[in-house]
C-alpha positions as CSV (number, residue, x, y, z in Angstrom):
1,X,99.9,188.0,102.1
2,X,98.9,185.3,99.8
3,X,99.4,181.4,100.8
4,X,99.8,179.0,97.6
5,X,98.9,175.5,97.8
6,X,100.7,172.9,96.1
7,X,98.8,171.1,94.1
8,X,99.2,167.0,95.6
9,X,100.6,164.7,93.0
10,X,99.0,161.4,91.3
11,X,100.6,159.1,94.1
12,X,100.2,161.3,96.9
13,X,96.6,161.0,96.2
14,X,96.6,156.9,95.1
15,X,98.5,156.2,97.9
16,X,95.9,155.8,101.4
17,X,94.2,153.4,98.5
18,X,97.7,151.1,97.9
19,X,98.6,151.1,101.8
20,X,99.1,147.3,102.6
21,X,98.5,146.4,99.4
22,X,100.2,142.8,99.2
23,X,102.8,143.1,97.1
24,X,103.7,139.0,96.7
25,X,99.9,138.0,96.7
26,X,99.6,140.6,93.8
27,X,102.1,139.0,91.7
28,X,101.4,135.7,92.1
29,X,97.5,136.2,91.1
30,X,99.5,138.4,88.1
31,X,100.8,135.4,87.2
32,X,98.1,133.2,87.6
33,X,96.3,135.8,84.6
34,X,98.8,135.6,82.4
35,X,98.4,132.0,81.9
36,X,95.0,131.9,81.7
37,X,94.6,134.2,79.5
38,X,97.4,132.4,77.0
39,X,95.8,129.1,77.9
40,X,92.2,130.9,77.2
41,X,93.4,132.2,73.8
42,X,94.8,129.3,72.7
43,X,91.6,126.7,74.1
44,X,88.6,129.5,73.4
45,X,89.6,131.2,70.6
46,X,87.5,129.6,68.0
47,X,84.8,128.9,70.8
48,X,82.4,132.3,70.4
49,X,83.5,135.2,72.8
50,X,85.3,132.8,75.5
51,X,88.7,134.6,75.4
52,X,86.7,138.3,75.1
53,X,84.8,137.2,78.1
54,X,87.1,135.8,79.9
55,X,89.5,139.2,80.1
56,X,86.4,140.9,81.0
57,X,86.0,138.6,83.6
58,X,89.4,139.0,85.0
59,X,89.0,142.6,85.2
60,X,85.8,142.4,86.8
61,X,87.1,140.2,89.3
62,X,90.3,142.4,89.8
63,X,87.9,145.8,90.1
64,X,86.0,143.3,93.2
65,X,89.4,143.1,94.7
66,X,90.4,146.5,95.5
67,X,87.3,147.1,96.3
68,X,87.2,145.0,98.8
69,X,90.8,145.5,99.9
70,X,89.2,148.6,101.0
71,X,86.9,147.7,103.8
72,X,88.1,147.2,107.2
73,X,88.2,143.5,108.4
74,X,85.8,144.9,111.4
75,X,82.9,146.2,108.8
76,X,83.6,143.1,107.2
77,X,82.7,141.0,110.5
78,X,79.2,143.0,110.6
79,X,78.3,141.4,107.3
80,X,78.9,138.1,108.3
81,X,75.5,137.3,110.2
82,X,73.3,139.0,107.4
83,X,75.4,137.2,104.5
84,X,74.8,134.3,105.9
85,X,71.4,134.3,106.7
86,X,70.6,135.2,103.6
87,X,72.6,132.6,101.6
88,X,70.6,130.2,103.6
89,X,67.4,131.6,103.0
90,X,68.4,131.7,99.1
91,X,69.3,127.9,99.4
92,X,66.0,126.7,100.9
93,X,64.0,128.6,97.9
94,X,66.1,126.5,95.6
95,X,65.0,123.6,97.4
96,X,61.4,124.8,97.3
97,X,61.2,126.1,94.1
98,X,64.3,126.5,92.6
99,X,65.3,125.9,88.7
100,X,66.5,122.6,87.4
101,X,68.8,122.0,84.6
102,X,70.5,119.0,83.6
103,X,68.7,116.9,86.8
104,X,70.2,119.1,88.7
105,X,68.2,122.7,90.9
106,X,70.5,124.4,91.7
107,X,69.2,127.9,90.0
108,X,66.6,130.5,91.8
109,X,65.1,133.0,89.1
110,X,64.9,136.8,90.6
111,X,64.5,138.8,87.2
112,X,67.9,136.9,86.2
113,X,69.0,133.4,86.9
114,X,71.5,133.1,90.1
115,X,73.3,130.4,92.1
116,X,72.9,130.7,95.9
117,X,75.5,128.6,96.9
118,X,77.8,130.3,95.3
119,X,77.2,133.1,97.9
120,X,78.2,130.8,100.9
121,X,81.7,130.0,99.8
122,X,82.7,133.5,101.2
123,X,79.1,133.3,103.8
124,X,80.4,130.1,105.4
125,X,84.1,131.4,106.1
126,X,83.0,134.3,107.2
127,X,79.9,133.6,109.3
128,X,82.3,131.1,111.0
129,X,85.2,133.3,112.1
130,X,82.8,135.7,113.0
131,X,81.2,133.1,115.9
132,X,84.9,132.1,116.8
133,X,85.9,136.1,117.2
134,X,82.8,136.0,119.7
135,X,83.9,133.3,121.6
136,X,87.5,134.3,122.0
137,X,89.0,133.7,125.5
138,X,85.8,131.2,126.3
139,X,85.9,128.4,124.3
140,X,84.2,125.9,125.5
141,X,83.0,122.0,123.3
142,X,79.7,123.4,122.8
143,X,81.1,126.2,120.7
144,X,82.3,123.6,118.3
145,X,79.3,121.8,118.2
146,X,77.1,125.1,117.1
147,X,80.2,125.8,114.6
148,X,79.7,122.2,113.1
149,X,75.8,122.8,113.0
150,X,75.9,125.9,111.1
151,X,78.2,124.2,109.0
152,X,75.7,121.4,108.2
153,X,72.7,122.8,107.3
154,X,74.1,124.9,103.8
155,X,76.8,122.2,103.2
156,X,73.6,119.8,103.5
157,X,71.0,122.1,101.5
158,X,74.0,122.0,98.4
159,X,74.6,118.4,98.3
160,X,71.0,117.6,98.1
161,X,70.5,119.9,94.7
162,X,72.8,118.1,93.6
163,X,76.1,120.0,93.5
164,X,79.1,117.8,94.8
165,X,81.9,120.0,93.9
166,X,80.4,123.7,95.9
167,X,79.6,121.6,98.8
168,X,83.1,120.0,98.9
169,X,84.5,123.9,98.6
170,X,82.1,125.5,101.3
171,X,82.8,121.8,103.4
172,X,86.3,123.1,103.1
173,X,86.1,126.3,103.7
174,X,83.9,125.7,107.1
175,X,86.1,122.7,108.3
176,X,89.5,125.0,108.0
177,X,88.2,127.5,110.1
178,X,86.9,125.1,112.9
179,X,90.2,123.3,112.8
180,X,91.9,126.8,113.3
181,X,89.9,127.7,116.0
182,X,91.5,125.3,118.1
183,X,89.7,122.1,117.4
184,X,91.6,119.2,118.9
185,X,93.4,116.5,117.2
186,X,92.0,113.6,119.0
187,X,88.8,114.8,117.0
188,X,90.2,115.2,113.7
189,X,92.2,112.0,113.4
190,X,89.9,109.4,113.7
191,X,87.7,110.7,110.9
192,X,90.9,110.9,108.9
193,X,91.8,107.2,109.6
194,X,88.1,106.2,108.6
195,X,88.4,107.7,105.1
196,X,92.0,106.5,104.4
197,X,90.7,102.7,105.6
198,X,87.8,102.9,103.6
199,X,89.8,104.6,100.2
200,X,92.2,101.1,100.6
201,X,88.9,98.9,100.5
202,X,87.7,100.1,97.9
203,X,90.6,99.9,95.5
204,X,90.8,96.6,96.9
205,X,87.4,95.4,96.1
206,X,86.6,97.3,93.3
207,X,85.4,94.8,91.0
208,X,82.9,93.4,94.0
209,X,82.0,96.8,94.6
210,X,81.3,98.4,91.6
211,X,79.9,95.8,90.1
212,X,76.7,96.0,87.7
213,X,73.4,95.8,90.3
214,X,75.5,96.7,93.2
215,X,74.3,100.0,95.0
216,X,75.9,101.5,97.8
217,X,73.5,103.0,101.1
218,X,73.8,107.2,101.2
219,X,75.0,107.8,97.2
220,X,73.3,108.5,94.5
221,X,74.0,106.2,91.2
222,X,75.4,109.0,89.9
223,X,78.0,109.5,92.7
224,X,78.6,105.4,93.0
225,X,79.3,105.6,89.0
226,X,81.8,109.0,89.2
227,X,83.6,106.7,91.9
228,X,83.9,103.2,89.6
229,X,84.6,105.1,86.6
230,X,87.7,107.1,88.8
231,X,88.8,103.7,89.8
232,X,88.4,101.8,86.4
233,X,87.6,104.8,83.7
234,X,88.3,101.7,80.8
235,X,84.8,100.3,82.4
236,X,82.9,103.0,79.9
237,X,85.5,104.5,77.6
238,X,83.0,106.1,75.1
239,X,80.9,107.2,77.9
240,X,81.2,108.6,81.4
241,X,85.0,107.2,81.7
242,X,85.9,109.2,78.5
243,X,86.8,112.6,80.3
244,X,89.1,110.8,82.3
245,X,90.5,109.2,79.7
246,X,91.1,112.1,77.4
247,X,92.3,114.8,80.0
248,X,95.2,112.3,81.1
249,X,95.9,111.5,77.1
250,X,96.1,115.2,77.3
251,X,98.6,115.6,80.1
252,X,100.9,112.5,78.8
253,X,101.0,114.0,75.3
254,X,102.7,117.0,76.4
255,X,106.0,115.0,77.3
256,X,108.6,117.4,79.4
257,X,108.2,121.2,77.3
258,X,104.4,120.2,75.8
259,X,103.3,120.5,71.9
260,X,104.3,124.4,72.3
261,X,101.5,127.4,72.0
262,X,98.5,126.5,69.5
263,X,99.6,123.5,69.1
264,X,97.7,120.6,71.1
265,X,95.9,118.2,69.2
266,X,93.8,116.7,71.4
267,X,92.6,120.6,72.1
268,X,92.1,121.4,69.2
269,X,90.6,118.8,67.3
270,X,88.1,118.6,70.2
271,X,89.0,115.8,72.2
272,X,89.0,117.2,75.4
273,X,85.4,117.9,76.6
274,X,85.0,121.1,78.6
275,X,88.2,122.6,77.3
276,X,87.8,126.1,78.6
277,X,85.9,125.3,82.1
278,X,86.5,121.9,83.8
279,X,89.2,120.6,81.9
280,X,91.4,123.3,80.6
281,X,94.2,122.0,83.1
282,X,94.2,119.2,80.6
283,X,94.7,121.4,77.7
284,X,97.6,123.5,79.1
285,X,99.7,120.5,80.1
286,X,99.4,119.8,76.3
287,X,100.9,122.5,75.2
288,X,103.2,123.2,78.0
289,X,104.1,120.3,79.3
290,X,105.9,119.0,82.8
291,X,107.6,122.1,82.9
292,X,104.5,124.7,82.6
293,X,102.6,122.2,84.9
294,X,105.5,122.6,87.8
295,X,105.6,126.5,87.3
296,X,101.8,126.6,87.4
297,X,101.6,124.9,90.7
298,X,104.6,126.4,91.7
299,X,102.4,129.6,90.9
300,X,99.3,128.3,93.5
301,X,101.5,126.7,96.4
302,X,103.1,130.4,96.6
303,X,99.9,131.9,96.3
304,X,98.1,129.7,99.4
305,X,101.4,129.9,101.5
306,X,101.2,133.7,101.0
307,X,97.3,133.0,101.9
308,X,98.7,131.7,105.3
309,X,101.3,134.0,106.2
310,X,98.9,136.8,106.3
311,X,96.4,134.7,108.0
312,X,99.5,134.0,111.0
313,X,100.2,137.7,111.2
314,X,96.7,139.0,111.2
315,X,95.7,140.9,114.4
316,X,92.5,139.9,115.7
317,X,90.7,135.7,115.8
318,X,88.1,136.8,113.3
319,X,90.9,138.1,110.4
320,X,93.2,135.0,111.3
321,X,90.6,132.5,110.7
322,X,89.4,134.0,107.6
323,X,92.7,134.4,105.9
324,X,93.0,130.7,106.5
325,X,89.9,129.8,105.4
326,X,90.3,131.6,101.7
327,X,93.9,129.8,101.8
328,X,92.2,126.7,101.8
329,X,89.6,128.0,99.1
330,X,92.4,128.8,97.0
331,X,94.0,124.9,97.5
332,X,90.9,123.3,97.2
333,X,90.3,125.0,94.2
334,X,93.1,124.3,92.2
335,X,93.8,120.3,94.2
336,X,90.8,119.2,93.0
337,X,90.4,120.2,89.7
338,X,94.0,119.4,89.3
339,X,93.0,115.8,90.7
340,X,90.0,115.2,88.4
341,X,91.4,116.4,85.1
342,X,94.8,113.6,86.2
343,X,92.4,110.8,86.9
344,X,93.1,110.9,90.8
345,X,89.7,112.2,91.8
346,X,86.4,111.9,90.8
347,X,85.2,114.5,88.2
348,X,83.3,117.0,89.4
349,X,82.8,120.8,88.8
350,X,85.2,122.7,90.3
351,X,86.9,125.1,88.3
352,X,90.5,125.9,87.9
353,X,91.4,129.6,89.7
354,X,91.8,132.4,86.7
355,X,92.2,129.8,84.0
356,X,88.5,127.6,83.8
357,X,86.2,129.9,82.1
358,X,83.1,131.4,84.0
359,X,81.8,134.8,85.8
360,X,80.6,133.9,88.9
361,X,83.7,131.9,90.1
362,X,86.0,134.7,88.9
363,X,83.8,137.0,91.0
364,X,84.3,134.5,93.9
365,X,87.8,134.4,93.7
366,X,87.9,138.2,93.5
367,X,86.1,138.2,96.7
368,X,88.8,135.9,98.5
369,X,91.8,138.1,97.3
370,X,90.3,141.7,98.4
371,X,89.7,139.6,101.9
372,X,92.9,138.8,102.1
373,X,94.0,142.0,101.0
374,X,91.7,143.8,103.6
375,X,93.3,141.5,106.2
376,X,97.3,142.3,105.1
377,X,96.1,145.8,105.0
378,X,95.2,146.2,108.2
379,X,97.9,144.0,109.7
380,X,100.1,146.6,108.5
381,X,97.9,149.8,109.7
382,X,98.2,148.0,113.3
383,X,102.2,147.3,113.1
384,X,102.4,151.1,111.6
């Protein structure tokens, strides 16, 4: 007697790889494509391969994602210790003999030219929950303290290459995570109070305080002058107030439905500096206008809620705190480039998720989603 074997379908055999794959977190990053891509086309086209690259990118990005999804949150937790040891490691070469650009070392040269810090946006997270999963159940002040010093030393190692806007993203990153371990609030309110005191005097005394010859104690001139021209960009129009000035000329001249697709001016007669990285927030509110801008952040607040909700349903400290921590990745992210190209934050480099031009963020971001895919994935696996 003969046995015949049916032959499993396509899905039968796709499917252990699409189990718990987050269907709304999907979508939204979907849509968070699409309009880069159209605001990509319409920014980079005429600026060499941008657009070409920038697909290639995305897919690159998307292939890091579910790949990722695929790796238990517990394997993930082994990698934490080595990640991070070696992203620290990688920082204190650039500091000994890293490569500079622009004034700036922030490069290490290993048969092609990397950026270390890059490496501890997802490190940091990580390297954090992982401590915090240790310590479950015993908790104690110290805990915090050895959280806060690991914390330091990359954050610290970044800002003195100098590269404001990756330290502000790992600071981020690291902060969430000790503030969702438990950290209480008579700890995190009075450093809150301090910053929102010392924002009011200096809008109040900004001409005292940014006047010529006047130096602050702990910034660089550099840092002092971002601040001033934030405050005042009309101080140096032609000069380091003019991206401020033309991104929010940008954002005004596309009124309520924008200049329609193709059709911004200041984009495309080269106003706007930076158009495809840093800026290009500036050049899609040209041609969309209020209501693109409000579907586009529409777009990210769904995405970072989404971020949390699988972070409150995760099922162990470790995937709960790292969930959180790329939710705040995610906001940071798109608040702060959002905030510089409008004039309502100093400018500094921090890219706008799936629409700013550039590999190695893409390939960061791609790394957050397959985590928090990973995470939903096994939150279902548990409930199943």
């Amino acid at each position: 007697m003969t046995l015949a074997f049916e032959r499993p379908s396509l899905w039968h055999r796709l499917s252990p790889w699409l189990v718990g794959f987050d269907g709304p977190l999907a979508f939204s990053v979907f849509v968070l494509a699409c309009a880069g891509l159209l605001v990509m086309y319409s920014s980079g086209h005429d600026h060499g391969t941008r657009f070409e690259d920038h697909g290639r990118n995305m897919l690159l990005a998307g292939f890091i994602m579910f790949t990722v999804a695929q790796i238990a949150p517990q394997r993930l937790m082994a990698l934490a210790v080595p990640l991070y040891s070696v992203g620290l490691m990688l920082l204190i070469a650039v500091a000994v003999f890293g490569v500079t650009k622009k004034g700036a070392r922030r490069w290490l040269n290993v048969g092609m030219v990397i950026q270390p810090s890059e490496i501890l946006k997802i490190a940091m997270p990580l390297m954090l929950a992982w401590w915090f999963q240790k310590r479950e159940g015993q908790l104690r002040p110290l805990d915090f303290l050895v959280a806060a010093v690991l914390l330091a030393m990359p954050v610290g190692l970044i800002m003195k290459q100098p590269d404001l806007g990756t330290a502000l993203l790992v600071l981020a990153a690291g902060l969430s995570v000790i503030f969702f371990a438990g950290l209480s609030w008579k700890l995190v309110a009075p450093p809150l109070v301090l910053g929102l005191v010392g924002i009011t005097l200096l809008v109040l005394f900004e001409p005292e305080l940014c006047a010529e010859g006047v130096r602050w104690p702990g910034l660089r001139e550099y840092q002092q002058q971002r601040i001033c021209t934030l405050l005042d960009p009309t101080r140096d129009p032609l000069g380091k107030g003019f991206h401020i000035i033309q991104g929010m000329i940008a954002i005004g001249s596309g009124g309520f439905w924008g200049k329609g697709f193709m059709q911004g001016t200041q984009t495309h007669l080269e106003f706007i500096p930076e158009r495809t990285t840093d800026f290009i927030f500036a050049a899609f509110s040209e041609e969309f206008g209020l209501v693109g801008n409000l579907l586009l952040i529409m777009a990210f607040v769904f995405l970072v809620l989404r971020a949390l909700a699988i972070a409150l349903e995760a099922p162990t400290v470790f995937s709960r705190l790292l969930a959180a921590a790329m939710a705040m990745i995610f906001f940071c992210y798109a608040f702060v480039n959002m905030g510089m190209v409008s004039g309502i934050l100093p400018v500094v480099g921090v890219p706008l998720p799936f629409m700013s031009y550039g590999g190695t963020a893409m390939v960061t971001l791609g790394l957050g989603l397959g985590i928090l895919m990973s995470i939903a994935k096994s939150k279902r696996l548990v409930q199943s």
